[in-house]
C-alpha positions as CSV (number, residue, x, y, z in Angstrom):
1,X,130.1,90.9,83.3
2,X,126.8,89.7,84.9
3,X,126.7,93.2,86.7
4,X,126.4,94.5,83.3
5,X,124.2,92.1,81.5
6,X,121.8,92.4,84.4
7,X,122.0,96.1,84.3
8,X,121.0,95.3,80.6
9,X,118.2,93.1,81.0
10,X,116.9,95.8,83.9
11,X,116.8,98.8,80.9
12,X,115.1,96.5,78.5
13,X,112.5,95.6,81.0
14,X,111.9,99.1,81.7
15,X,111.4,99.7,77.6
16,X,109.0,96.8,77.0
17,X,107.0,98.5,79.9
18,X,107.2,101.7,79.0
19,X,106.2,101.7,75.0
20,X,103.3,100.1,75.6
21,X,100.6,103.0,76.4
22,X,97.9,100.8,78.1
23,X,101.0,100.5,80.5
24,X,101.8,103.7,81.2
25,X,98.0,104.4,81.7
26,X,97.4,101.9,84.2
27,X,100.4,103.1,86.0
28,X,99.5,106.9,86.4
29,X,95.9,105.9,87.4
30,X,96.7,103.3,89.8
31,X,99.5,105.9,91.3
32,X,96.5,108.5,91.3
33,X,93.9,105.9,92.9
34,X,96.9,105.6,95.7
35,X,97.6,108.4,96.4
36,X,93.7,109.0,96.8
37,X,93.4,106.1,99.4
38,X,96.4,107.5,100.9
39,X,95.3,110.8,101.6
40,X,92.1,109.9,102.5
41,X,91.8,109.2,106.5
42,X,90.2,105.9,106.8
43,X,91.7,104.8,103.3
44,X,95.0,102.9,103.3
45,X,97.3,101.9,100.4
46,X,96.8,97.9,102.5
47,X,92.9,98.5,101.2
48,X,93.8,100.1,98.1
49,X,96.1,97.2,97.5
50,X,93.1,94.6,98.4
51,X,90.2,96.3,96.9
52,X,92.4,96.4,93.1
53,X,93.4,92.9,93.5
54,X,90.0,91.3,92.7
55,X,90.0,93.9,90.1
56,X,93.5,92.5,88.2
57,X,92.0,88.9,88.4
58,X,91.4,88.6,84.2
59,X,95.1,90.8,83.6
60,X,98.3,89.0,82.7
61,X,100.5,88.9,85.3
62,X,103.0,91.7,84.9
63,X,99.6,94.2,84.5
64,X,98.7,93.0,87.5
65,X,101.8,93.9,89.0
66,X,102.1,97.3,87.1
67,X,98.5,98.1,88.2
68,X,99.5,96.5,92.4
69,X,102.6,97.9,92.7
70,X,101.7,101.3,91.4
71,X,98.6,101.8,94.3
72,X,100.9,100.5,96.8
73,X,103.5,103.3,96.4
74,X,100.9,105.9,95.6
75,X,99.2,105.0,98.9
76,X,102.3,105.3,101.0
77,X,103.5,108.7,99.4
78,X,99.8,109.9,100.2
79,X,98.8,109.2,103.4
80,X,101.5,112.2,104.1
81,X,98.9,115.1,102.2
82,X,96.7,114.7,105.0
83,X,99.3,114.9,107.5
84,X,100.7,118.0,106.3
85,X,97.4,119.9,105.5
86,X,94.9,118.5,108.1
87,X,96.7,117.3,111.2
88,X,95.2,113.8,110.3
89,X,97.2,111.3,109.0
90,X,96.0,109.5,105.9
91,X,98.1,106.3,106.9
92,X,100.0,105.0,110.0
93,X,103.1,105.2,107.8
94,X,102.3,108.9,107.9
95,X,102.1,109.6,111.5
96,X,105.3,110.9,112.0
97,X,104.9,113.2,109.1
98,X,102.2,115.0,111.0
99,X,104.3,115.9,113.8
100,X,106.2,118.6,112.0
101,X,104.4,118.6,108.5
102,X,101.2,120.5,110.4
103,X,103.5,122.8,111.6
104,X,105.1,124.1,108.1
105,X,101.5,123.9,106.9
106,X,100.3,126.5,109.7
107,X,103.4,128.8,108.3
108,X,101.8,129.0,105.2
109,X,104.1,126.3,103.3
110,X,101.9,123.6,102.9
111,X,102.8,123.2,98.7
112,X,106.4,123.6,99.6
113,X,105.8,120.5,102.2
114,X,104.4,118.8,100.0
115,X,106.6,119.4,97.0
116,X,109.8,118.2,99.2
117,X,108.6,115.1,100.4
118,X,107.1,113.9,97.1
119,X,110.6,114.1,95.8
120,X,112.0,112.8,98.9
121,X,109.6,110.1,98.6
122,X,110.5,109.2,95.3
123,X,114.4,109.0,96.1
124,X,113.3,106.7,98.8
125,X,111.5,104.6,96.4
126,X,114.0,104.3,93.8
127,X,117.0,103.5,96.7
128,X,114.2,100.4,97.6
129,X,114.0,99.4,94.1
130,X,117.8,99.5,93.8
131,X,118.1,97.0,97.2
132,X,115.5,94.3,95.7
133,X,118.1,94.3,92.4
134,X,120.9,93.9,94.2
135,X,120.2,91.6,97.1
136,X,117.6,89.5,95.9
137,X,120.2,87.0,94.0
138,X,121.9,86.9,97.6
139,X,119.2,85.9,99.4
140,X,117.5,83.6,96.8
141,X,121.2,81.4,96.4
142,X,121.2,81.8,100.5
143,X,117.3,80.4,100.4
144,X,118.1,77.5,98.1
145,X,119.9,76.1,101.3
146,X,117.3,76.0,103.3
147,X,115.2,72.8,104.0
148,X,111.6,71.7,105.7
149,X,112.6,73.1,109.0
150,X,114.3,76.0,107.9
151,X,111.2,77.4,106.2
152,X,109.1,76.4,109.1
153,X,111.4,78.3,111.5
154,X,111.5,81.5,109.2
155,X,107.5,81.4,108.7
156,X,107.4,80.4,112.9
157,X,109.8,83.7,113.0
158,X,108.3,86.3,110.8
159,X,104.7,85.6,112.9
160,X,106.5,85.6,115.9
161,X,108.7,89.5,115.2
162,X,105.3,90.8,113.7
163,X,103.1,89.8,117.0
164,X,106.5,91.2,118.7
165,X,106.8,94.5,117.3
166,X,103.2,96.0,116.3
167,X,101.7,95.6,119.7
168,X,100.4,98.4,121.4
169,X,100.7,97.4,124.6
170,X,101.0,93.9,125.9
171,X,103.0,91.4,123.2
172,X,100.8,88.6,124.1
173,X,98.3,90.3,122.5
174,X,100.1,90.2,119.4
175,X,101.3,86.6,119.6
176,X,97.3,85.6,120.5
177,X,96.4,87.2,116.9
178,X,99.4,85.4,115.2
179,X,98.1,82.3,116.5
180,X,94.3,82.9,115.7
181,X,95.4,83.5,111.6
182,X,97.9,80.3,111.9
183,X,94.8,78.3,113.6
184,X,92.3,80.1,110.3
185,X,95.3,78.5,107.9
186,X,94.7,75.1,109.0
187,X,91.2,75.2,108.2
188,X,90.3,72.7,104.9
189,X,92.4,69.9,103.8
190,X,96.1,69.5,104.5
191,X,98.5,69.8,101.7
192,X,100.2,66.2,102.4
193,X,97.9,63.8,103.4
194,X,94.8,65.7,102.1
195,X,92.6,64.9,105.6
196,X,89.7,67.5,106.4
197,X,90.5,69.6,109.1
198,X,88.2,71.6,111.0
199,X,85.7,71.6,108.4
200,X,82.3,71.1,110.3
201,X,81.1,69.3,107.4
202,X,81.1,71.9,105.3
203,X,82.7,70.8,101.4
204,X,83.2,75.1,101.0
205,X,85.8,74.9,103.3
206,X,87.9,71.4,102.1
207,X,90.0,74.0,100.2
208,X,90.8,76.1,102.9
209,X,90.0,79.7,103.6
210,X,90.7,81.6,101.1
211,X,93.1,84.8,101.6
212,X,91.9,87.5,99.8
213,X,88.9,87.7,101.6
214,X,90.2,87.7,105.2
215,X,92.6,90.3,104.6
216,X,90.1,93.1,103.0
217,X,87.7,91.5,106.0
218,X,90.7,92.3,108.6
219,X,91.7,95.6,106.9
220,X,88.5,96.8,105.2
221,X,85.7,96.6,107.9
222,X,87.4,97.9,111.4
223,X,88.3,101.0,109.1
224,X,84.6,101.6,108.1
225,X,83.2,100.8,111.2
226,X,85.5,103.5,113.1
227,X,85.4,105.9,110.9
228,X,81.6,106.0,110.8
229,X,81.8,106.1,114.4
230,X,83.6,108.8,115.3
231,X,82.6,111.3,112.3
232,X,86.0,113.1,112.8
233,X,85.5,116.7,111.8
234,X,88.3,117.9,109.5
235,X,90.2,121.2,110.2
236,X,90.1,124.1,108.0
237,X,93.0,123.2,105.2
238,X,95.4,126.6,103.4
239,X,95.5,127.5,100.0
240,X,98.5,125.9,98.8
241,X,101.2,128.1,97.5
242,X,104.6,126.9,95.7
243,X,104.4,123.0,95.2
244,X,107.5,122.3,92.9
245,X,110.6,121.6,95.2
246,X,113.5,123.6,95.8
247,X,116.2,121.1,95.0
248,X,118.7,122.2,97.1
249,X,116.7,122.0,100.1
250,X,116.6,118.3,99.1
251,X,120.6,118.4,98.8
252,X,120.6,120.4,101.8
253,X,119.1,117.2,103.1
254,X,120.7,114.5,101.5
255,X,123.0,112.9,104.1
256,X,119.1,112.2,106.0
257,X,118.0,111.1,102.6
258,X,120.2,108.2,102.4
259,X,120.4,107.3,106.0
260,X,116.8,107.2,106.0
261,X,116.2,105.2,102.8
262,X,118.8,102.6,104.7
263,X,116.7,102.3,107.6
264,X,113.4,102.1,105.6
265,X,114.8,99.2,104.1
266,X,116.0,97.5,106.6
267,X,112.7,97.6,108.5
268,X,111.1,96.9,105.5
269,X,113.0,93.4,105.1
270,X,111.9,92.3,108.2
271,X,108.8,90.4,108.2
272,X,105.3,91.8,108.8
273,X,106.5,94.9,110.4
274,X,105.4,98.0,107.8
275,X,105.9,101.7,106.6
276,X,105.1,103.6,110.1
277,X,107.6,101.6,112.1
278,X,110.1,102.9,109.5
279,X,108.8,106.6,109.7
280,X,109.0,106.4,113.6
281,X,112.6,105.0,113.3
282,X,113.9,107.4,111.0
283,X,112.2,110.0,112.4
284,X,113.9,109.2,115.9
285,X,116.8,108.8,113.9
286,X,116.9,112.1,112.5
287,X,116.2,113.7,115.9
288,X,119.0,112.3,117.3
289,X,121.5,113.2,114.7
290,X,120.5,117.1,114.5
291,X,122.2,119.8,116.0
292,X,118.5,121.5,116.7
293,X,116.8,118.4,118.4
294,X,114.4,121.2,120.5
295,X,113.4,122.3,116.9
296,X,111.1,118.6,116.0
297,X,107.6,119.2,116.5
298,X,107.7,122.9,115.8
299,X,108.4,122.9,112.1
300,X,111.4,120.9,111.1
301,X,112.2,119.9,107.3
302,X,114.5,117.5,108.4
303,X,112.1,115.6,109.9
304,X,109.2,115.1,107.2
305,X,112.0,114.1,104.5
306,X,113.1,111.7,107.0
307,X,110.1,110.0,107.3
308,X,108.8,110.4,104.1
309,X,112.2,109.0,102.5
310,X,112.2,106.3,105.2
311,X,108.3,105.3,104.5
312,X,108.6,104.8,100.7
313,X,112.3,102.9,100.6
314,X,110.3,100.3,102.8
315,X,108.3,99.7,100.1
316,X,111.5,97.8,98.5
317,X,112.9,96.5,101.5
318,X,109.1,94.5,101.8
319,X,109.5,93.5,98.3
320,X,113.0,91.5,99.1
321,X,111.5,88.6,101.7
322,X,108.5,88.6,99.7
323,X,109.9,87.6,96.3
324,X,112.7,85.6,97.7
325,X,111.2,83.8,100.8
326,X,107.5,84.1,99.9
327,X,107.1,86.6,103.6
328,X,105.3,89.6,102.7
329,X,107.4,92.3,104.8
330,X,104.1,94.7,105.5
331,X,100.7,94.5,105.5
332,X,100.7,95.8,101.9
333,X,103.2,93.4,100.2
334,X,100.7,90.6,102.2
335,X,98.2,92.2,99.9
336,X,100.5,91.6,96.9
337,X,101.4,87.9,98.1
338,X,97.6,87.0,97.8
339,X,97.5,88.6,94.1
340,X,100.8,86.9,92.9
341,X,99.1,83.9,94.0
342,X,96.4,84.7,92.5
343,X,97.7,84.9,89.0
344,X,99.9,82.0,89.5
345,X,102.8,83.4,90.8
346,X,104.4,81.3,93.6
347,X,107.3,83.7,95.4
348,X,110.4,81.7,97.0
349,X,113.8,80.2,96.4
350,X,112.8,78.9,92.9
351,X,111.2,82.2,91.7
352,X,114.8,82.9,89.7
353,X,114.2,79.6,87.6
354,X,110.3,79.4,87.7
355,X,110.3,83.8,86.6
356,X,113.2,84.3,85.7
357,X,113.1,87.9,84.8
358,X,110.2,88.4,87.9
359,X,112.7,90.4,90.1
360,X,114.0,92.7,87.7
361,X,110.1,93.2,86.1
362,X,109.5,94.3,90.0
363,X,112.0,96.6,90.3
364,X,111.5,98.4,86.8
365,X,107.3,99.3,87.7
366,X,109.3,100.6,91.5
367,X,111.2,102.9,89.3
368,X,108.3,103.8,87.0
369,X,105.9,104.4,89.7
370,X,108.4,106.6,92.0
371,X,108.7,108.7,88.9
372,X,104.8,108.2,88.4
373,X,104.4,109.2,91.8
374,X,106.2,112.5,91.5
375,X,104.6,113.7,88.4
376,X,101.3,113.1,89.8
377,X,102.4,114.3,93.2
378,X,103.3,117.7,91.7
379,X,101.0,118.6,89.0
380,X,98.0,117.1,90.9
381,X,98.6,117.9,94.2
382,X,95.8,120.6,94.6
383,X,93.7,118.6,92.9
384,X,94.1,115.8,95.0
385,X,94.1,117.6,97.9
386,X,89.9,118.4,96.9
387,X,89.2,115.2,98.0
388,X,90.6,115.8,101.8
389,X,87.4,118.5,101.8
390,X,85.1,115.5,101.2
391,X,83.5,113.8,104.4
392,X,85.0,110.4,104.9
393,X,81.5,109.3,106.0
394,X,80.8,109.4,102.5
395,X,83.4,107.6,101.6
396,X,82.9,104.3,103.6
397,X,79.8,102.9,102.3
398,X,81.4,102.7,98.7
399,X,84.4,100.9,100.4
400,X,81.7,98.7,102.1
401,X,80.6,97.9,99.1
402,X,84.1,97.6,97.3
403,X,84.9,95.3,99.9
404,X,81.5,92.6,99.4
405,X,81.8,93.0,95.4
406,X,86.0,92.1,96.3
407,X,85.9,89.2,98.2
408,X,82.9,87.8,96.1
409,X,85.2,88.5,92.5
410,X,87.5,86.1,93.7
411,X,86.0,82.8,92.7
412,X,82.5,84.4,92.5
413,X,81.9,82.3,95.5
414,X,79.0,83.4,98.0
415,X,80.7,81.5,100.6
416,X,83.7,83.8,100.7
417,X,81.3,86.9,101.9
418,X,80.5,84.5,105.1
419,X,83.9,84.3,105.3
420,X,84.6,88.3,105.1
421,X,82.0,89.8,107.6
422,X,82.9,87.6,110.5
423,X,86.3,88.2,110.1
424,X,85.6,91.4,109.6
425,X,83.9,92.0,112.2
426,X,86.0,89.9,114.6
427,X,89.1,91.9,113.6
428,X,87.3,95.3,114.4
429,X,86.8,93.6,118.1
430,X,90.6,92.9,118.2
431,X,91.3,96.4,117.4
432,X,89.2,97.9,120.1
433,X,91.0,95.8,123.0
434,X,94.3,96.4,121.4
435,X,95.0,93.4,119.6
436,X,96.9,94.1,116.5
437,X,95.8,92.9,113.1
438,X,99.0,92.2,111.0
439,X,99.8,89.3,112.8
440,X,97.0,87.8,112.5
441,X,96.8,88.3,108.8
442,X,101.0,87.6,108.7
443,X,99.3,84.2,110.4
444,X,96.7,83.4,107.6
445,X,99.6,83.7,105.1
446,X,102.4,82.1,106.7
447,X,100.5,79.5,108.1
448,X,100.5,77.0,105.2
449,X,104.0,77.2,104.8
450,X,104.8,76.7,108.9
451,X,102.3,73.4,108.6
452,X,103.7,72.0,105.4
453,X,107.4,72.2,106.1
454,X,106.9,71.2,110.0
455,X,105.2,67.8,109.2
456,X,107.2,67.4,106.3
457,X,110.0,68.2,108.5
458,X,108.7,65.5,110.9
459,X,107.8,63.1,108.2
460,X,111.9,62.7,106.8
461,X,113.2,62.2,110.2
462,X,110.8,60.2,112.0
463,X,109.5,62.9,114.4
464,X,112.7,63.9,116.0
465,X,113.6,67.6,115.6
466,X,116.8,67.2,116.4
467,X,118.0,68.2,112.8
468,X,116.9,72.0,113.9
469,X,119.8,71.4,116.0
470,X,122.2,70.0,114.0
471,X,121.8,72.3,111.1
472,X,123.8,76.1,111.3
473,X,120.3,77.8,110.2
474,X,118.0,76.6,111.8
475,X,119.8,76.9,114.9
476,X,120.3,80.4,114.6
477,X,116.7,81.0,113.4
478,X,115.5,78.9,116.6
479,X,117.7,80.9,119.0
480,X,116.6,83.9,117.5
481,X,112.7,83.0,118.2
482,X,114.1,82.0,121.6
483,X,115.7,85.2,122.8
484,X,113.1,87.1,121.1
485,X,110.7,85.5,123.3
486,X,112.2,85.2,126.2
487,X,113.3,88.8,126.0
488,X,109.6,90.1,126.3
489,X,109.0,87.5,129.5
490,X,108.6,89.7,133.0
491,X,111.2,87.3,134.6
492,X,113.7,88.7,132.0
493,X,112.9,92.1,132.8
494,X,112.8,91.5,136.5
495,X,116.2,89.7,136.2
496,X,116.9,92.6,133.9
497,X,116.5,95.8,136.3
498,X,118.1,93.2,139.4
499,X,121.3,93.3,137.4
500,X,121.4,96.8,136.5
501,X,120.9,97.6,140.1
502,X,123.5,95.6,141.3
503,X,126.1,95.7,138.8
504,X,126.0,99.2,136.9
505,X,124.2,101.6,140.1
506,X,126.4,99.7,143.0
């Protein structure tokens, strides 16, 4: 019965949305905007996400959300125009698309591309949307059990598996820049005993730093900066032919579909990792399980609905630690943490009896921007894809500008554009020597809730942290962090290749 009354509740969202026509129009024009920023090298849907945040400051709430959500999923189903037509991907969740997308576009199928993994894309979406309904209540009841060192351990975690797995190279790098956001989120006054901390004085930082501002700072200015550096020529793009799908080439793929919805979501659930970790999974995936495995890289339908499925279900798997444990599972949904905070909106445990229709609300704009997505995906598509023949040179000093006009909307506080640049700037640094950014933002927003719990932790049991011990969850959460650490030491890889050699080669 409470399968059914929820199912209810779900379709009567969706109608209070949808009869409302300032609704709808927000929705299509945000979806449009995203798939702009998507498409657009140098433009991400993490950007899109931060620069129409400041923008939904004065909407109600589940606008906001409409409008957020909307760029989000437009952004991610974009960034794969450019990879098909141009070689270039719009987004890192695209980068896998480009590998066989190029390919079909040199064939002279660029509009068929394009028209099978918008609908892919939009399957993917709606198989997200159908995971945040039905294992948010799970989690959340699963949450409720969780206490001051449980939270800290999950929020210790999800900085911890973000510095782990986004790291180009060496994973100390990524642990340094999930450290250097933690440090920025004990800047201002602590949230038990209210003493100043590393304030220098100044009363503009007493209430911290404030969020929105680092992350378009982090995100916004390494993007401008490199791509009016490098001035990357684009390639001459095909006329596009046929751009409405052949659906049973999408049922001809639908075994891939679902397999690679599954792993988007999975990767999406998992704290601060993102959309082109998914795509490179899945695409791997895919690979694996074909019969042609010599045919990826040449061509290979297979592979672009793979990743484009996987890619856009990862948008719903992000949604489901977000909403129920208040960790943003990509750099996007960190966006959308900032905004729900914003407008009041504190995601957790509690946000069943604080919203109580909040979960469902997300899940019925998911559905209405997948379907969003693919109408503007296929009627617009070559009109879109006019903007790819833009310079993105031209681009970048309107998103500088975005950027300044952004962080200074929130508040209207001058102070928060000293905050922006150097961070800004700082993060463009990082980039360059390989440091990744996500967990340093991942950081900045877990950081409050690692410091609170952990003293409040310490505070109940008079500084002993034996209760991590004594408690099932947090002792599987701290052996987790343990092995994930210790697993990316060189003695453990040393150890590692000794054993091999002995045991499995002897």
């Amino acid at each position: 019965m409470l399968i059914w009354e929820r199912l209810f509740d779900f379709l009567g969202i969706v109608g209070n949305l949808v009869v409302d026509p300032i609704n709808i129009l927000i929705l299509f024009g945000a979806v449009l905007m995203g798939i702009i920023f998507g498409a657009t090298p140098g433009l991400t849907a993490t950007l899109g996400v931060a620069l129409l945040t400041t923008i939904t400051y004065g909407m109600n709430s589940s606008t906001a959300m409409i409008a957020l959500l909307a760029i989000y999923v437009g952004g991610v189903y974009g960034g794969s125009y450019a990879s098909i037509l141009i070689n270039i991907p719009g987004t890192a969740a695209a980068a896998a698309t480009a590998l066989d997308g190029y390919p079909i576009a040199l064939r002279g199928e660029g509009g068929r591309a394009i028209g099978v993994t918008t609908t892919a894309s939009a399957i993917g979406t709606i198989i997200g949307m159908l995971f945040v309904v039905t294992l948010s209540p799970i989690i959340s009841n699963f949450a409720l059990q969780f206490t001051s060192y449980e939270f800290f351990l999950l929020a210790f975690f999800g900085i911890i598996i973000s510095g782990t797995l986004t790291t180009p190279d060496i994973v100390y790098k990524g642990w340094i820049a999930g450290f250097i956001g933690l440090f920025l989120a004990t800047v201002g006054r602590d949230l038990l005993q209210f003493y100043p901390r590393f304030t220098f004085g100044l009363a503009e930082l007493d209430s911290g730093i404030e969020v929105v501002p680092v992350l378009i700072g982090a995100f916004g200015i390494p993007q401008i900066i490199q791509v009016l550096r490098d001035r990357t020529t684009l390639p001459k793009m095909e006329k596009l032919q046929r751009i409405l799908p052949e659906f049973r080439t999408i049922a001809r793929y639908f075994v891939d579909i679902v397999r690679s919805a599954l792993i988007g979501v999975g990767i999406g659930s998992i704290p601060g990792i993102g959309e082109d970790i998914a795509g490179w999974v899945s695409y791997g995936s895919a690979k694996n399980s074909s019969k042609h495995p010599e045919s990826f890289g040449k061509g290979e339908y297979k592979a672009i609905v793979s990743t484009e499925t996987a890619n856009n279900a990862c948008v719903g798997g992000a949604m489901i630690p977000l909403l129920n444990l208040g960790i943003p599972g990509s750099p996007p949904a960190a966006m959308l943490l900032g905004a729900l905070m914003l407008h009041g909106i504190k995601p957790g445990p509690l946000i069943s009896f604080d919203h109580p229709n909040f979960i469902l609300e997300v899940a019925a704009i998911l559905l209405l921007a997948s379907l969003a997505m693919w109408i503007n995906g296929i009627l617009l598509a070559r009109q879109v894809v006019k903007v790819l023949r833009i310079p993105s040179q031209i681009f970048m000093p309107i998103i500088g500008v975005l950027c300044i006009v952004g962080s200074y909307a929130i508040g209207m506080r001058i102070f928060n554009l000293y905050l922006m640049l150097p961070i800004g700037i700082i993060a463009y640094f990082l980039t360059e020597m390989k440091y990744p950014i996500a967990p340093l933002v991942m950081g900045v927003i877990l950081g409050p809730m690692a410091d609170e719990n952990l003293r409040r932790g310490l505070l109940i049991s008079k500084g002993s942290l034996m209760p991590i011990f004594s408690r099932p969850v947090s002792l599987i959460l701290f052996i987790i962090i343990f092995l994930t650490v210790m697993t990316q030491l060189p003695i453990y890889k040393k150890v590692k290749v000794v054993v091999k050699e002995r045991f499995f080669n002897s």
